[in-house]
N, C-alpha and C positions, 0 to 999 in steps of 0.2 A: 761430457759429450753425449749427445744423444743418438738412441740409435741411427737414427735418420744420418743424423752427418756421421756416424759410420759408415753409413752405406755408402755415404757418395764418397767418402774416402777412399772405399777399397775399388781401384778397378775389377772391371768385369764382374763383383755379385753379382749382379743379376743373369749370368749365363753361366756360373760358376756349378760343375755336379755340386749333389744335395749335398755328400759327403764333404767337400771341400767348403760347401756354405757351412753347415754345421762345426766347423772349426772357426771360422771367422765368430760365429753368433756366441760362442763358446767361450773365446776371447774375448768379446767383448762385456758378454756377463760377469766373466768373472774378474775383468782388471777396472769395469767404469762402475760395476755396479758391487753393491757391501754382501756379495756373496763367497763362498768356497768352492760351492757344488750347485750342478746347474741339473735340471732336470727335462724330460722329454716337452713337459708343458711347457719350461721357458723358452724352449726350440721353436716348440707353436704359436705361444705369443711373438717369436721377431719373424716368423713366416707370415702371419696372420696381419703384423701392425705394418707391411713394406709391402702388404699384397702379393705373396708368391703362392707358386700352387706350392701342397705340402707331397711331401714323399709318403707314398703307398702308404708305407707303414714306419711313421719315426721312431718308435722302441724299437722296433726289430732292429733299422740300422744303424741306433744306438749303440745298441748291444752288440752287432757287429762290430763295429769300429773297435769296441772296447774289446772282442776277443779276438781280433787276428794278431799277427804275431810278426811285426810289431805292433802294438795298440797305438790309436788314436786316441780312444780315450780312456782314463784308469775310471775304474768303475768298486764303491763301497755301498754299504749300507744307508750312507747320506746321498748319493747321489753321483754325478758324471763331474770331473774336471780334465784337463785337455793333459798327455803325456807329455816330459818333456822336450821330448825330440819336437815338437810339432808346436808346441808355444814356443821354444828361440825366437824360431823365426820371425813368427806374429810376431814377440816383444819386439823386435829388431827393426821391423817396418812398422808398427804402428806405437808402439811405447814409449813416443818421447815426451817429454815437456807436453801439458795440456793446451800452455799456449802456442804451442807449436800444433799439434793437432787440429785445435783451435783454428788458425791460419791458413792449414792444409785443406783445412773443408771448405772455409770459405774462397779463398781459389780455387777448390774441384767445383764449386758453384759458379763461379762470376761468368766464365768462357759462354755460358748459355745465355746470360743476361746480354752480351758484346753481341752487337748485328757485323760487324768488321772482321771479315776472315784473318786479315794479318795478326788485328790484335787477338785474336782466339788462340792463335799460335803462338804469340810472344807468352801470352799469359798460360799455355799449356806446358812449356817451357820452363814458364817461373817455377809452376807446379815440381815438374820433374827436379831443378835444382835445391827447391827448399828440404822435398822428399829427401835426399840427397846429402844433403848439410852444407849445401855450397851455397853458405848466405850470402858471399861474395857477387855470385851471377844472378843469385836471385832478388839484392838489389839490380845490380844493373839492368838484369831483364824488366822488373817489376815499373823500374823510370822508362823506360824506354816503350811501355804501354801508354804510361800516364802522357807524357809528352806525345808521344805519336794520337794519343786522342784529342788531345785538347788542339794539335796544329792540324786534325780532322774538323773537329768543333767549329773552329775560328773560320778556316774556310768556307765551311757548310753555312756558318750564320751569323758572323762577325768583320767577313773580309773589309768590308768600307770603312767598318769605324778602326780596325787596326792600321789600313793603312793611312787616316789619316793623323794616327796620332803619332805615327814613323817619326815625320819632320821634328812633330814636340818633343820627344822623349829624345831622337836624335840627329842633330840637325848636320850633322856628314852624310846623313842617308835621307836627308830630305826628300832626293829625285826618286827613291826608291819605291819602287811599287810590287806587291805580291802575286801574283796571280793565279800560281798555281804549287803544290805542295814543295817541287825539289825548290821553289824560290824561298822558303824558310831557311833552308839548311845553306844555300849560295850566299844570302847573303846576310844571316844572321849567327850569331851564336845562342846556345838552348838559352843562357839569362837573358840575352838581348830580346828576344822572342816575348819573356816572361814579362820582361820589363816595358815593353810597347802595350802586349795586353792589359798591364795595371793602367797602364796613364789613357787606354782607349776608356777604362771602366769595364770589359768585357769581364777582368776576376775581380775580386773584391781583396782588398787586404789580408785577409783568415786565407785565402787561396792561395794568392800570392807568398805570405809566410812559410806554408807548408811548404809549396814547390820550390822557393830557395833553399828550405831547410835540407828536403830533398834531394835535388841537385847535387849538394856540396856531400850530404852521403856517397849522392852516386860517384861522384867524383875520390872520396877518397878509397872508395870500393874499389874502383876501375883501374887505379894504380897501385902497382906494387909496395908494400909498408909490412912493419911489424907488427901493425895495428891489429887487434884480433877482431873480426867480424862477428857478433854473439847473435845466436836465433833469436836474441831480444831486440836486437837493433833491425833484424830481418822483419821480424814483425812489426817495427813500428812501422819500418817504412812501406810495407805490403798495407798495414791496415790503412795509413793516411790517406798515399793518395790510390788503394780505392776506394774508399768510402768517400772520402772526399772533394777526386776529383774524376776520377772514371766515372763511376755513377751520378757525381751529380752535372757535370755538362753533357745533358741531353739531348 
């Protein structure tokens, strides 16, 4: 992980006092990076490489940190590392699984890429669940972006050729005409939906694949099972469809 997608992992750095930054930067030298002991300089390179102003004076309130009572940070001959009272917690919120990390940064990223307020919120949401370990919701949230973008898509710039491939794909719904978004959901179901777009041509087969594969995740997410939900399966289904299909129907 690199700094940067630290940054955008932690909320509020950026407004965070020095002292409270200086613990995050502190953590993350010494768990992402082949260090023990972190020093005043390493402070000023992640101040210096993220553009913040620096505090007055960073040894002074290094060395603070390190001598009130209780310390922030234990302080040797080698250098500063974080006491443990005050790493728990970081490990706690940020120490999991790299590919979980991984995932969480690139969700604290996509919400700015999205022009759609809804979907900035469903996908802010995923955020908080994945944070969370509720891969459960964080499937269901994460489909329920991909789908509400692509039934934004189609409207925006596909409405004619889907509905004329209604009739082909299904001819009980021949009459049926779309016209405006709640008309997906009245008279389709999410495959149905899927299933029109492929035979319009609007997804291409690799799209198509994913979002069945998808679906049937979200589906056995959404109902109660013994089945265990793993941040691996979370992560598949976050990475697909948005790289795959958030971002790429523009």
């Amino acid at each position: 992980m690199t700094l940067e997608e630290f940054a955008q992992l932690v909320p509020g750095l950026s407004a965070m006092s020095h002292v409270e930054r200086i613990k995050h930067f502190a953590w993350f030298l010494l768990t992402q990076r082949p260090q023990d002991r972190i020093s005043t300089t390493d402070i000023r390179h992640c101040y210096g490489h993220l553009h913040y102003a620096l505090p007055a004076n960073p040894n002074t309130l290094m060395k603070q940190m390190a001598e009130k009572d209780p310390p922030d940070l234990l302080r040797d001959n080698r250098g500063f590392r974080l006491e443990g009272r005050v790493k728990e917690p970081l490990d706690a919120r940020y120490g999991g699984q790299p590919t979980m990390i991984a995932v969480d940064a690139m969700l604290q990223r996509l919400p700015g890429k999205v022009s759609d307020e809804a979907e900035r919120l469903f996908l802010s949401e995923a955020i908080i669940c994945f944070r969370s370990r509720a891969f459960r919701a964080t499937i269901v949230m994460t489909w329920n972006v991909a789908y509400d973008h692509l039934v934004n898509w189609v409207l925006a710039k596909h409405l004619t050729a889907f509905n004329q491939a209604i009739g082909r794909r299904y001819r009980n719904k021949a009459s049926v005409t779309v016209a405006k978004k709640e008309d997906f959901a009245d008279e389709f179901r999410e495959f149905e939906v899927l299933e029109v777009c492929s035979t319009a041509g609007i997804i291409d087969n690799n799209m198509k694949r994913i979002l069945h594969e998808k679906l049937a995740k979200r589906n056995l997410a959404a109902h109660p099972s013994r089945i265990e939900i793993t941040p691996y399966q979370a992560q598949d289904v976050i990475s697909d469809l948005v790289e795959n299909v958030v971002l790429k129907l523009a």
